[in-house]
PDB file of N, H, CA, C and O in Angstrom:
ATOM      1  N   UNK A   1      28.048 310.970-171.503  1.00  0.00           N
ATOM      2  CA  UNK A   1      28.319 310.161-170.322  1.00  0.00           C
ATOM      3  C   UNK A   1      27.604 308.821-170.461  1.00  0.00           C
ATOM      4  O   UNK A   1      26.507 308.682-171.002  1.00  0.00           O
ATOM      5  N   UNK A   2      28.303 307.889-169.941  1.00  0.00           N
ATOM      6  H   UNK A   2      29.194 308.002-169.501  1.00  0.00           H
ATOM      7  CA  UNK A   2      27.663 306.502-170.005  1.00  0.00           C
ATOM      8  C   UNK A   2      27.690 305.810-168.856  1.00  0.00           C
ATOM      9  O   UNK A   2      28.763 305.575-168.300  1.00  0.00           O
ATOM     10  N   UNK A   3      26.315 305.329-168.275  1.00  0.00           N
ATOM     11  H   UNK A   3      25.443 305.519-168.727  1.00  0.00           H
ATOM     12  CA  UNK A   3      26.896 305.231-166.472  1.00  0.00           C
ATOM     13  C   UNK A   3      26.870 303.422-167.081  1.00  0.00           C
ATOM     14  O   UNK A   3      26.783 303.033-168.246  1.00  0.00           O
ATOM     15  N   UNK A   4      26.987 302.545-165.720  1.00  0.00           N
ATOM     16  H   UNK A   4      27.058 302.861-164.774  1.00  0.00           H
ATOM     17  CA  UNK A   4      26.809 300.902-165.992  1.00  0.00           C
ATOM     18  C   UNK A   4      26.370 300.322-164.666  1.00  0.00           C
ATOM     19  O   UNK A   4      27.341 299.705-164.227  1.00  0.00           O
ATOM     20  N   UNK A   5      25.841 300.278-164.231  1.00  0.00           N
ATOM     21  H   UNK A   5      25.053 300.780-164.588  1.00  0.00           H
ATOM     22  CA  UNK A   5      25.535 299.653-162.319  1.00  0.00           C
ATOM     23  C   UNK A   5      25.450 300.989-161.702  1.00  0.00           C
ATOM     24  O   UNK A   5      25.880 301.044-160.549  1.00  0.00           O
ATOM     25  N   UNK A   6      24.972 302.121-162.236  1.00  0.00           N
ATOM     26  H   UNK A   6      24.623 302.076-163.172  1.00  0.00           H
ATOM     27  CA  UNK A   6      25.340 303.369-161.042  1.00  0.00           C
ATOM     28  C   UNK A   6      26.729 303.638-161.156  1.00  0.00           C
ATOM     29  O   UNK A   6      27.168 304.549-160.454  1.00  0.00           O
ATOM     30  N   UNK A   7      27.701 302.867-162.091  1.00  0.00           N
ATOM     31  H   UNK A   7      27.344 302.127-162.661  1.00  0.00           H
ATOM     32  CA  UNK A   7      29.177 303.841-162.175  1.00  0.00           C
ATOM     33  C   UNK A   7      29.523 304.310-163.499  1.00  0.00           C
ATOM     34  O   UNK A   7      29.420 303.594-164.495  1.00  0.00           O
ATOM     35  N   UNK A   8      29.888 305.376-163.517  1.00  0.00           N
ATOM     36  H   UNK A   8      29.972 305.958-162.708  1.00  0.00           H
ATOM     37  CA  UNK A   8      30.521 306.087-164.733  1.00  0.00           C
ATOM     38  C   UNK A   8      31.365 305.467-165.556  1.00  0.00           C
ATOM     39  O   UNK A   8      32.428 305.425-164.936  1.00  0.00           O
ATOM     40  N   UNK A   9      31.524 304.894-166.736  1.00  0.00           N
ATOM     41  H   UNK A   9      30.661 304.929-167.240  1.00  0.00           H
ATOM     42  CA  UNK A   9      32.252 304.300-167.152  1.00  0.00           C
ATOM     43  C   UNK A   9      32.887 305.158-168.548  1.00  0.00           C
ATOM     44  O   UNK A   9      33.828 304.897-169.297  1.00  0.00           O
ATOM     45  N   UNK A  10      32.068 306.104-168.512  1.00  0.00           N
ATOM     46  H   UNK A  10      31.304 306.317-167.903  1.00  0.00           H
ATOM     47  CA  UNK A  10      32.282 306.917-170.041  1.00  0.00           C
ATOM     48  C   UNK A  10      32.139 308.328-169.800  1.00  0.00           C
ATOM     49  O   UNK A  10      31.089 308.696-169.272  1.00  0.00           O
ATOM     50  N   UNK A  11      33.155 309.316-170.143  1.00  0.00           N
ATOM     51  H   UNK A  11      34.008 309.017-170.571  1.00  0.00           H
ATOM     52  CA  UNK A  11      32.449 310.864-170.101  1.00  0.00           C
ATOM     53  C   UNK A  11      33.658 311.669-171.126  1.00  0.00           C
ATOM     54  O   UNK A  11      34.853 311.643-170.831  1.00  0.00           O
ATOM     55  N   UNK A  12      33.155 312.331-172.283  1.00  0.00           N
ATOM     56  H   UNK A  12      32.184 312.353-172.522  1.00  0.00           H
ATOM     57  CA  UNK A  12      33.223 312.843-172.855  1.00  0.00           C
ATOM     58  C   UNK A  12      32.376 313.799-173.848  1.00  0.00           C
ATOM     59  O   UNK A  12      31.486 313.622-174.679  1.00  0.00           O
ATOM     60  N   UNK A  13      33.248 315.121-173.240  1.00  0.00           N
ATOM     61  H   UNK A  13      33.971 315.264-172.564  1.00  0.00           H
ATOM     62  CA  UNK A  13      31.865 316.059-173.681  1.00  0.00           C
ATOM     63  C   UNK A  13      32.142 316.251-175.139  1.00  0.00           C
ATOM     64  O   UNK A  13      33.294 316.185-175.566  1.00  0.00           O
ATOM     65  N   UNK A  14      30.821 316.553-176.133  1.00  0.00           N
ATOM     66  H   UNK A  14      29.885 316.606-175.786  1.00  0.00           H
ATOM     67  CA  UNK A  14      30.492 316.567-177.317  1.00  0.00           C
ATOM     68  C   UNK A  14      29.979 315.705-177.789  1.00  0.00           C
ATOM     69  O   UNK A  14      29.819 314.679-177.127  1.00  0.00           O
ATOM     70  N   UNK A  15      29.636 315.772-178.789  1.00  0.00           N
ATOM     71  H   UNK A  15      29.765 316.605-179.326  1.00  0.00           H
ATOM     72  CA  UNK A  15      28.614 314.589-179.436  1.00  0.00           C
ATOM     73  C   UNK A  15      29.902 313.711-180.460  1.00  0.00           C
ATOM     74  O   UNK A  15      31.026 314.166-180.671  1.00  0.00           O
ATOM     75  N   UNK A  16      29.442 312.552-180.915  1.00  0.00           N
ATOM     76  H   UNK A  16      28.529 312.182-180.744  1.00  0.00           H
ATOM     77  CA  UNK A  16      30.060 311.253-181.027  1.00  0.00           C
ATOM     78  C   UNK A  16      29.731 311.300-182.940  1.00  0.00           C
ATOM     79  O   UNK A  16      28.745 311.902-183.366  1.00  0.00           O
ATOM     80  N   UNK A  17      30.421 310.794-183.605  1.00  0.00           N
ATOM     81  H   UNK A  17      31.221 310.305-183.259  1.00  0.00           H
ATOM     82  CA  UNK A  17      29.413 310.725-185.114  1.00  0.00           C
ATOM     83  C   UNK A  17      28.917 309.148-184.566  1.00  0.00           C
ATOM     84  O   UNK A  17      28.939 308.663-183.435  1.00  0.00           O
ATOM     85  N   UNK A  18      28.555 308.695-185.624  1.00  0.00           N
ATOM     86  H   UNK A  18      28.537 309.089-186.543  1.00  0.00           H
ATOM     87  CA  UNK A  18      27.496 307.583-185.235  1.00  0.00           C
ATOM     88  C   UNK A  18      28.649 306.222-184.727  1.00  0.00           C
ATOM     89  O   UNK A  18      28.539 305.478-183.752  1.00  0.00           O
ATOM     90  N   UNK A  19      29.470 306.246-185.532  1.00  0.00           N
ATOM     91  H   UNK A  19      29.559 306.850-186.324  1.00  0.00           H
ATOM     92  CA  UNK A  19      30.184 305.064-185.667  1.00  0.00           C
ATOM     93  C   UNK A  19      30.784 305.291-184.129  1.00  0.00           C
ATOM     94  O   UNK A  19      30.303 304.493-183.326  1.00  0.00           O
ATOM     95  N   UNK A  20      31.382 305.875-183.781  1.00  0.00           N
ATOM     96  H   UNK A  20      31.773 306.524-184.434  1.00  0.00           H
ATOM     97  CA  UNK A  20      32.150 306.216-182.223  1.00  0.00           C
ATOM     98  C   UNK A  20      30.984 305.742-181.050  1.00  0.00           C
ATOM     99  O   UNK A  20      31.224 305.064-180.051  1.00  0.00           O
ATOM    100  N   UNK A  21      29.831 306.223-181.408  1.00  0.00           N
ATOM    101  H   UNK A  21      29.636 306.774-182.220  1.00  0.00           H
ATOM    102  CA  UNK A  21      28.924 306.125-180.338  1.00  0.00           C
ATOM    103  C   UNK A  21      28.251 304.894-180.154  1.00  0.00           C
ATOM    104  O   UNK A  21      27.445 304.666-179.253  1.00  0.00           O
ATOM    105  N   UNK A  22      28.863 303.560-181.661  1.00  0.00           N
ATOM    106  H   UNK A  22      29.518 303.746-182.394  1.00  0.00           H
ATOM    107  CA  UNK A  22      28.296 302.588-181.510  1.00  0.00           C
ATOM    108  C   UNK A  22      29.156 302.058-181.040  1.00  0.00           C
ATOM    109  O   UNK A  22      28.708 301.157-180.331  1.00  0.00           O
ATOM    110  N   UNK A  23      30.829 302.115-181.004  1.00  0.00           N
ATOM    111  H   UNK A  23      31.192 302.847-181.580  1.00  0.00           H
ATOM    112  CA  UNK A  23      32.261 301.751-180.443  1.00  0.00           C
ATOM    113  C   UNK A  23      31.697 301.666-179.183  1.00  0.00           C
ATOM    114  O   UNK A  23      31.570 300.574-178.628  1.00  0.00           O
ATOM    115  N   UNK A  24      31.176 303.212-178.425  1.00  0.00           N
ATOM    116  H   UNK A  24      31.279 304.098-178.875  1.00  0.00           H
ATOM    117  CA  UNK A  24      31.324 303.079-177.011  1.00  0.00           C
ATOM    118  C   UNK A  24      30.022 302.078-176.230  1.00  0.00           C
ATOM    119  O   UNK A  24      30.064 301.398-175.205  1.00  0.00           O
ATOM    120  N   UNK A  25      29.089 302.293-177.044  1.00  0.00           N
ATOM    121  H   UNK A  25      29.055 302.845-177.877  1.00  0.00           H
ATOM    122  CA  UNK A  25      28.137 301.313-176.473  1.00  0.00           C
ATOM    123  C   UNK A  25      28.404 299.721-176.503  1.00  0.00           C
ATOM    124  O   UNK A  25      27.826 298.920-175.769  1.00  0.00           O
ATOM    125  N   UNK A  26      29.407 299.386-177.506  1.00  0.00           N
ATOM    126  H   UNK A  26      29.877 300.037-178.102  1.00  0.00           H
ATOM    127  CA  UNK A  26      29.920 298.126-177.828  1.00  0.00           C
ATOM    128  C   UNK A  26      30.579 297.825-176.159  1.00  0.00           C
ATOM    129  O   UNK A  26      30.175 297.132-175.225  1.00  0.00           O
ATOM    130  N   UNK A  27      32.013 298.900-176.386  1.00  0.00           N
ATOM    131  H   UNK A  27      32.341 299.463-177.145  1.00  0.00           H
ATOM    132  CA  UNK A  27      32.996 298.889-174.779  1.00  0.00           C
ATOM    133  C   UNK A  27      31.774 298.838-173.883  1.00  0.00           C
ATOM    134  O   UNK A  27      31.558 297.643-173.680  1.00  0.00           O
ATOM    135  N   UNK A  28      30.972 299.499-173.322  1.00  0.00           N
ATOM    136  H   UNK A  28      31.147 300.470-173.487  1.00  0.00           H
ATOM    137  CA  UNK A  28      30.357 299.266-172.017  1.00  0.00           C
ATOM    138  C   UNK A  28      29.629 298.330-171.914  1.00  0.00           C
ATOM    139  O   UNK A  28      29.795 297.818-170.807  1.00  0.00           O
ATOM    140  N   UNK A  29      28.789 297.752-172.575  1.00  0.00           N
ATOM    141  H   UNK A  29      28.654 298.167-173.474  1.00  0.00           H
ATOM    142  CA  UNK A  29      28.036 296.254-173.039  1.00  0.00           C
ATOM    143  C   UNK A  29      29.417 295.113-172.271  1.00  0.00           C
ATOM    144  O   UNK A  29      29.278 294.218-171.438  1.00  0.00           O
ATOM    145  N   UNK A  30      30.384 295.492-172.797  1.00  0.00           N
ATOM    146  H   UNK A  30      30.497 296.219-173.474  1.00  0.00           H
ATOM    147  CA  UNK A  30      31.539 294.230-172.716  1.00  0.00           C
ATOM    148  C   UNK A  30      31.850 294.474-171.191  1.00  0.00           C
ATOM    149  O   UNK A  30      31.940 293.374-170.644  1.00  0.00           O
ATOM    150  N   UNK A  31      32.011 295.315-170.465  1.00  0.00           N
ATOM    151  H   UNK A  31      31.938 296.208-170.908  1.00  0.00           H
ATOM    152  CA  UNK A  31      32.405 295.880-169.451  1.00  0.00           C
ATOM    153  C   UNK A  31      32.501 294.595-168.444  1.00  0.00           C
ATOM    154  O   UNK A  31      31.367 294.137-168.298  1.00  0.00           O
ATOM    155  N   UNK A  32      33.329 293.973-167.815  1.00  0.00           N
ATOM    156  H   UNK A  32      34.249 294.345-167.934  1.00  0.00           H
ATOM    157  CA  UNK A  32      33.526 293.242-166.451  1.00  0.00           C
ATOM    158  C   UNK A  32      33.262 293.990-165.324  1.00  0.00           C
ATOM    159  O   UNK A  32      34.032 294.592-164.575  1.00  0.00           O
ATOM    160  N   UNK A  33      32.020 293.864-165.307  1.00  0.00           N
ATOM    161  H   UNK A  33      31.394 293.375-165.915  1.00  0.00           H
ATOM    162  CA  UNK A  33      31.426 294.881-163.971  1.00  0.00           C
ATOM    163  C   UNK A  33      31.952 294.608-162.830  1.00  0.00           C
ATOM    164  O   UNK A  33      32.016 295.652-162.181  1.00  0.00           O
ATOM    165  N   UNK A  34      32.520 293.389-162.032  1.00  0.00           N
ATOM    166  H   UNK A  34      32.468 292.540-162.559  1.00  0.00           H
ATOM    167  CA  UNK A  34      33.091 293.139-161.092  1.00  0.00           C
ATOM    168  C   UNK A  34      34.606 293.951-161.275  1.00  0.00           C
ATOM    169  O   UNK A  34      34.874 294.925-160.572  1.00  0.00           O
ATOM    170  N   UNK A  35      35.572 293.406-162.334  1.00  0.00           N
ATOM    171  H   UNK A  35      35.353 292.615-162.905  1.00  0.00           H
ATOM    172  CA  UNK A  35      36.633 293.725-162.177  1.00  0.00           C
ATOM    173  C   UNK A  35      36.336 295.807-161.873  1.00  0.00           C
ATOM    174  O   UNK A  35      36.923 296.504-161.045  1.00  0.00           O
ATOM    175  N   UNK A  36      35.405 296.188-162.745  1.00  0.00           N
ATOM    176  H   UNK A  36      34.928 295.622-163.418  1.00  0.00           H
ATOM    177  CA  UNK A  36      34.703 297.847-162.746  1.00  0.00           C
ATOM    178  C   UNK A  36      34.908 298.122-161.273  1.00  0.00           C
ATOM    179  O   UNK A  36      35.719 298.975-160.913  1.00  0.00           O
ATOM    180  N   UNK A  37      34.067 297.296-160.264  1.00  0.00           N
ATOM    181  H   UNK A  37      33.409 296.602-160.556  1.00  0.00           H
ATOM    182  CA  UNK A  37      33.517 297.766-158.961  1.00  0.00           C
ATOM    183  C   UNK A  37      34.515 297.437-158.300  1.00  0.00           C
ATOM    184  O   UNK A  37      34.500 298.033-157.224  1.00  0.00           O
ATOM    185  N   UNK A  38      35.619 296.598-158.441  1.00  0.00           N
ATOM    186  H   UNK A  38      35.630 296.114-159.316  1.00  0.00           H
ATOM    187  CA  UNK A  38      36.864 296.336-157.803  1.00  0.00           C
ATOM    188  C   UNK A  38      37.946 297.427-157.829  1.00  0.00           C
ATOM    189  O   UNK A  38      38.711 297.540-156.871  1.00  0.00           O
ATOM    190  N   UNK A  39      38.030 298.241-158.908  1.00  0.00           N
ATOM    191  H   UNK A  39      37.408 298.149-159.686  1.00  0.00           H
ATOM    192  CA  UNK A  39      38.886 298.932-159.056  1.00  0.00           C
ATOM    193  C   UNK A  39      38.104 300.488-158.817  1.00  0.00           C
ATOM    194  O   UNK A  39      38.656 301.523-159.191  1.00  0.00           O
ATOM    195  N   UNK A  40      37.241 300.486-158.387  1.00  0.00           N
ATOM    196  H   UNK A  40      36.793 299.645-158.084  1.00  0.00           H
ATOM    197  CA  UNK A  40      36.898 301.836-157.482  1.00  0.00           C
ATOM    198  C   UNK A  40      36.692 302.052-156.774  1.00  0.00           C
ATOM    199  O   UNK A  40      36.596 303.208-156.363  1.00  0.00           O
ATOM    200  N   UNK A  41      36.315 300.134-155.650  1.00  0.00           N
ATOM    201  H   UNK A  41      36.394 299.195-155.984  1.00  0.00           H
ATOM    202  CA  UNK A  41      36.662 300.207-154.381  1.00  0.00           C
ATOM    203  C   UNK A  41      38.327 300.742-154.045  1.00  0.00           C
ATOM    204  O   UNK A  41      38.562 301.752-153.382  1.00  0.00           O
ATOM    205  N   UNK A  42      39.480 299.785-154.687  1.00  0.00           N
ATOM    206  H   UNK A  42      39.290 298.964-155.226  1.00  0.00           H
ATOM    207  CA  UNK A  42      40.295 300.462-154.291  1.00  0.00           C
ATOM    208  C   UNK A  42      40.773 302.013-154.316  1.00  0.00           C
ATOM    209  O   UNK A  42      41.403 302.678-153.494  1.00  0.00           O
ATOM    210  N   UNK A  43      40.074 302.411-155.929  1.00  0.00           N
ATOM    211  H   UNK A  43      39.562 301.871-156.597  1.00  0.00           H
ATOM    212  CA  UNK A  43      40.488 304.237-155.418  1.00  0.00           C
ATOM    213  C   UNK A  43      39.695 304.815-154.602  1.00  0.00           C
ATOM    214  O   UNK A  43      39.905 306.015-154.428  1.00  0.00           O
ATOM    215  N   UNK A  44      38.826 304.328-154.028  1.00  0.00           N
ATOM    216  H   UNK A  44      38.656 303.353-154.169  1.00  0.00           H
ATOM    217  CA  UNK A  44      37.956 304.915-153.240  1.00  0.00           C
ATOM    218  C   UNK A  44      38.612 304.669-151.309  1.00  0.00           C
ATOM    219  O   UNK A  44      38.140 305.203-150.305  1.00  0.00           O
ATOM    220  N   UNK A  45      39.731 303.746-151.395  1.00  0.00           N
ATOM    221  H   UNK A  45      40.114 303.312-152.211  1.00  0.00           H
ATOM    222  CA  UNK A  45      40.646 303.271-150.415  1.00  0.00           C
ATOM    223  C   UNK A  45      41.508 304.543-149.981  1.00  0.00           C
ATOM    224  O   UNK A  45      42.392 304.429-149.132  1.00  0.00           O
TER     225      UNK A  45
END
């Protein structure tokens, strides 16, 4: 699991080999936290 501001942005169970787990830390680093918190206000609508 990978949270980012208090939101979940990642969950997949099992372990990662190295290269995947540096992919996902890459994606959440990049993450548009606004557009993030925008789109779970609305599912949260």
């Amino acid at each position: 699991m990978a949270f980012r501001e208090g939101v979940l942005v990642f969950s997949q169970p099992g372990a990662l080999p190295t290269s995947g787990l540096e992919q996902v830390i890459t994606a959440v680093k990049s993450l548009d936290m606004a557009i993030v918190h925008a789109q779970t206000a609305q599912q949260q609508a």
